[in-house]
Every structure is written in C-alpha cells, then in structure tokens.
C-alpha positions in Angstrom: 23.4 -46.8 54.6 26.5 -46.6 52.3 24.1 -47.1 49.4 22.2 -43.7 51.0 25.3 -41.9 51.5 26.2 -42.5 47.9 23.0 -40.9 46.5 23.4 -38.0 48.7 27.1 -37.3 47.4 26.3 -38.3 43.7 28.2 -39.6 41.1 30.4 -37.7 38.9 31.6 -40.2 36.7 27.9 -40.1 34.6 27.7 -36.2 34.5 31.2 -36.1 33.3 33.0 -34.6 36.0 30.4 -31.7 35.7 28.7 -30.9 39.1 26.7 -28.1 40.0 29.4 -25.8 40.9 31.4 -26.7 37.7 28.5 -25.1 35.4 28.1 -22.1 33.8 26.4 -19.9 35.8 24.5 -17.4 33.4 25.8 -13.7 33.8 23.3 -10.7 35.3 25.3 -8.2 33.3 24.6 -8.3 29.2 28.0 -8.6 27.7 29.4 -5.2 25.9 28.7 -4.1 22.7 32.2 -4.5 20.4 34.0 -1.4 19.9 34.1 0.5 16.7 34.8 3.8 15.2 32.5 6.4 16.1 31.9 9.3 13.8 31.3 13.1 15.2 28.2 14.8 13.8 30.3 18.5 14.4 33.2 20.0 16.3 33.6 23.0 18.2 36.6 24.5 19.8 36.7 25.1 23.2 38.6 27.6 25.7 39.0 28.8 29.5 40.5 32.2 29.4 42.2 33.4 32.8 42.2 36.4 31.1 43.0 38.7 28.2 41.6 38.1 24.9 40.0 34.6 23.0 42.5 33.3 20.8 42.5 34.1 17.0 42.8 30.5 15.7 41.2 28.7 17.6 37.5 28.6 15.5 39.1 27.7 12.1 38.6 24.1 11.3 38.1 22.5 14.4 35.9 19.9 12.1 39.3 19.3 10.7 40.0 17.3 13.4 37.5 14.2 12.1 37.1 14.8 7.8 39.9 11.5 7.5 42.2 13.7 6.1 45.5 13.9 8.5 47.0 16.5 6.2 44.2 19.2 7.6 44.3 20.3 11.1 42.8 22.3 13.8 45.5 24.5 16.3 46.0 27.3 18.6 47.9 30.3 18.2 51.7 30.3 19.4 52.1 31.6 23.0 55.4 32.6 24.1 55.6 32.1 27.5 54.5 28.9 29.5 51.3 27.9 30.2 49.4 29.5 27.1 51.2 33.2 28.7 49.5 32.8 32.0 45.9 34.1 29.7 44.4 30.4 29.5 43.9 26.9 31.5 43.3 24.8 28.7 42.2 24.5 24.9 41.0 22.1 23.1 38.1 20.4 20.3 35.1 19.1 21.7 33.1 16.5 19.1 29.7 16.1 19.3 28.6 12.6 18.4 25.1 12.9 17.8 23.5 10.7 20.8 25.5 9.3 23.8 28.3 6.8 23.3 30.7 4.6 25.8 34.0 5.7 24.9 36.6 3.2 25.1 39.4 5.2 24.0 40.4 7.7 21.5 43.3 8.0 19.1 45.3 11.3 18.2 47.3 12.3 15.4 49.4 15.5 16.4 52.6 16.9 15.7 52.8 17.8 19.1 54.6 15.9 21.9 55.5 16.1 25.4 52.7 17.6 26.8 49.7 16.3 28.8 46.3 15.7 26.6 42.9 15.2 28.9 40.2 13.0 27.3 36.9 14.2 29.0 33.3 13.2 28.4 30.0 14.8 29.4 26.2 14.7 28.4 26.6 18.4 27.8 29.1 20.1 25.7 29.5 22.7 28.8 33.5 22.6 30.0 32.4 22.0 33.7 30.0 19.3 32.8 32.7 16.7 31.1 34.5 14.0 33.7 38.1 13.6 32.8 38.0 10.1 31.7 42.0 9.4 30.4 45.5 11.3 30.2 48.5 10.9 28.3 51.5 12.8 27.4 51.5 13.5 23.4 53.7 11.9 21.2 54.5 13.4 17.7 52.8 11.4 15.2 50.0 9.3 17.0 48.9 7.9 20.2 45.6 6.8 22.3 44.0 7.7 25.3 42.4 4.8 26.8 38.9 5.9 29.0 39.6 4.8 32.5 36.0 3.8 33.3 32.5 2.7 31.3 32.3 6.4 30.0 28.6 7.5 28.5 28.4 11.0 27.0 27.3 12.6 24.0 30.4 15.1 24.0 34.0 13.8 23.9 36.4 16.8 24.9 40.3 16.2 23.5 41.8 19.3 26.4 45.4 20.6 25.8 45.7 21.7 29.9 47.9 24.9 30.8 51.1 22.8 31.6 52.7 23.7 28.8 56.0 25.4 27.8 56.9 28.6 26.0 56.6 29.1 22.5 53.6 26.1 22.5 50.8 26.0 19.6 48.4 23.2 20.5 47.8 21.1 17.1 45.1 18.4 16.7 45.1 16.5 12.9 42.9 13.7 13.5 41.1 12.5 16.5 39.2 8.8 16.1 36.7 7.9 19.0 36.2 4.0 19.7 33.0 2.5 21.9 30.2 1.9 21.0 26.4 3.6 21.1 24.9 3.9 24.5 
C-alpha cells in the first residue's frame, strides 16, 4: 500500500522539482507587438468654437507638428482672456496615421507649460468620435502622455482643453506617436 500511495503522489526528485503546477502554462493572449515610432500620413487642425469666429492660425502648418524638425511649429492665435476668451473649448492637431494603431503613448515638444494636454484616439477623425486616452499638464520643452488603456484608432488627437489662462497661444513643435500597427 505505501508502494501505491507513492505512485499516486509521484516523485519529484526525477522531474527536477518540476510538477505539473510548476510548468509553464502556454498563454491564450499573443504577446504585444514592441513599440515603435509611428509616422502620421497628414495633420489637420482641429477646433470647437462656443462661439464667435474660427481662429486665424490655426490651419498653417499643422503638418509641422511631425516633419522632425522641432524648430517649425503649429499654434493658435493669442487669446486674452482665460479659457481661449470664453469663444472656444479646445484646440488642437489631429494626425492621421494611415490605418489603425495601438497607441502606447505620445511625446510632445512645446514651449508651452502648465496647462492640461488630452491625448484622444478615435477610428474617425470626427471630435466626438475620439476617447480620451491620457492627460498631462505641459511642461516647456518635452514631455509624454502615456495611453491609459490598449488604445486602437486611426486618428490620434493632441487637445489643448479650455482651462487655460489669459494671454494663452497653444504651441505644438513636434508630436511622436509610439504603439504599434493594429
């Protein structure tokens, strides 16, 4: 019976400590692509007027915003009073990438700082269609926005919200996205 008992329980000693519950079990999910650079196919600037008039600077050189040249840049026009004069909720450059992406996160170069930057994502390029995926308060010179979740979309929105002060110009030089294709 002990001899019975024995081969019931098994042996570690010959599998090298290695029982069934000590093995690799093989993973359902495929593991995730590395993350690189992504490169935009074309930029558009974006705006949500409260109301008044669309701003004059906004359409020059949003592509700025992804030629690798962080002396070129893409920016608003100055508004005096706080929160773009009470005329907008939000600007900002939305990049088209050519097919959908996951976004891991994104890195801006701005001379901007102190204000809150939205990172949103959508399958269409359409304002109310992007999820807001990261935030972060801008720093003068560089930062990232990290995507909170496993973000797909073919769009990648950088948003300046309205929660800014007087005398603001929103300013974008460079803007890298990181994932990897969908």
């Amino acid at each position: 019976m002990g001899l019975g008992a024995w081969a019931l329980t098994g042996d570690d000693s010959d599998s090298g400590g290695k029982g069934p519950s000590d093995r690799a079990q093989p993973s359902s999910a495929p593991p995730r692509p590395k993350s690189v650079e992504l490169k935009p196919v074309q930029a558009r600037a974006v705006e949500r007027l409260t109301q008044g008039s669309h701003d004059l600077q906004i359409n020059k050189h949003p592509e700025a915003v992804y030629d690798g040249d962080p002396r070129t840049f893409w920016e608003t026009q100055t508004y005096k009073s706080a929160r773009f004069g009470n005329l907008a909720n939000g600007f900002g450059v939305v990049l088209n990438m050519g097919k959908p992406v996951h976004v891991s996160k994104v890195t801006v170069q701005t001379p901007v700082g102190g204000v809150p930057i939205q990172l949103r994502i959508g399958k269409s390029e359409a304002f109310e269609a992007m999820r807001l995926a990261g935030q972060e308060t801008a720093r003068h010179g560089g930062f990232s926005i990290n995507a909170s979740k496993d973000v797909v979309g073919q769009y990648v929105l950088i948003w300046f919200t309205n929660d800014v002060p007087a005398g603001f110009k929103a300013k974008l030089n460079e803007v890298t996205v990181h994932g990897s294709p969908a």
